[in-house]
N, C-alpha and C positions, 0 to 999 in steps of 0.2 A: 614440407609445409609446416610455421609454427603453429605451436599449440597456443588457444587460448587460454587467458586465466581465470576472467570471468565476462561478465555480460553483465552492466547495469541500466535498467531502462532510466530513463528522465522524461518523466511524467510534465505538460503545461500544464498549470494552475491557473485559478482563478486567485487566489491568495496563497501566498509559502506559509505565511505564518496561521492560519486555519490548516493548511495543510499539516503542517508541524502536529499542529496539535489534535490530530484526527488520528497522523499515523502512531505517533507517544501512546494511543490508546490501543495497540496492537503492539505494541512492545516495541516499537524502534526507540531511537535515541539520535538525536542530533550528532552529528559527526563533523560537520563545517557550516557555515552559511558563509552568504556574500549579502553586503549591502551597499548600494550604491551612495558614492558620497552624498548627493542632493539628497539622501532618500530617508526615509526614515524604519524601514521595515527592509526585509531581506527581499533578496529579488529571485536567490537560485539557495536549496539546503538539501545536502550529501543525508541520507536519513543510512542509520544501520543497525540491525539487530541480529546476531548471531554471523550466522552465512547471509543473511539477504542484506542486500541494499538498493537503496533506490534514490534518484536526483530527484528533487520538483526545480520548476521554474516558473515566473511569474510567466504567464502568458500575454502577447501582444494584444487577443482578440477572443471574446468570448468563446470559452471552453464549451465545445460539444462531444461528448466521452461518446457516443451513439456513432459521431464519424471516426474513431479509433478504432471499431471492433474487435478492440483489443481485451481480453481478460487474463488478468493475473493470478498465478496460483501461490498461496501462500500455504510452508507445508509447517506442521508443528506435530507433537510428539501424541497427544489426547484429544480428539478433536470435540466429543462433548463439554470436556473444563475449559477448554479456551474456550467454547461458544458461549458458556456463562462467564467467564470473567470478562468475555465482551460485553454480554448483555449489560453485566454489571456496572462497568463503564460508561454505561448508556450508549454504546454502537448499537443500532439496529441491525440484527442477525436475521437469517434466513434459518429453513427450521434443514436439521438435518437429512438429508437424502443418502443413500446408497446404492449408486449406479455402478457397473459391473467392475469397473477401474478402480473403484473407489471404498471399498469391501467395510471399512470400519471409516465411511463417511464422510461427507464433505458438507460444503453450507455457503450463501453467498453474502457476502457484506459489500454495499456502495459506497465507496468515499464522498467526500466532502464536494467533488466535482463531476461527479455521476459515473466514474469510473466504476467497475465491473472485479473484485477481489473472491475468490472462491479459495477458503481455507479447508484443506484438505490433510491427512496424517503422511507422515513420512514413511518412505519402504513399505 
């Protein structure tokens, strides 16, 4: 059987370009967009930062994040400094918790379209 190399989800949006600038405040970076000629704004953007990446797309039909029950873990090296340079940023953070998995903390932040992100430390 091949091996895979990676797994990138591609999140529907309600906007790419809100989206864009939700996830820039978690440290991604734009990697590509697509924009339809008629269009004036992108409709699909490749987001990357470090090892993660992640697609948005313009979605056909109001976005309901509650029927995905999907939650994303987002891992980083401090997890109290990233929760203040989020704060900082103005993300809305959740307060740190320490459930048994999670020894040195996790915390939850809602995107732009009610999705569900829990940043947590690495190893």
């Amino acid at each position: 059987m091949n091996v895979l190399n990676s797994l990138v989800p591609m999140l529907h949006v309600a906007s790419v370009p809100r989206s864009i600038e939700f996830y820039k405040k978690l440290g991604f970076d734009v990697g590509n967009t697509f924009t339809p000629s008629d269009q004036k704004e992108p409709s699909w953007a490749w987001l990357k930062s470090g090892g993660a990446h992640l697609m948005v797309t313009r979605a056909g039909e109001p976005v309901d994040a509650r029927a995905l029950a999907v939650i994303f873990y987002i891992y980083c090296e401090d997890v109290p400094s990233f929760r203040e340079e989020l704060k900082k940023n103005g993300v809305q953070v959740g307060e740190i918790e320490f459930p048994f998995y999670a020894p040195r903390g996790e915390f939850r932040v809602t995107d732009s379209d009610g999705n569900a992100l829990m940043i947590t430390h690495t190893g």
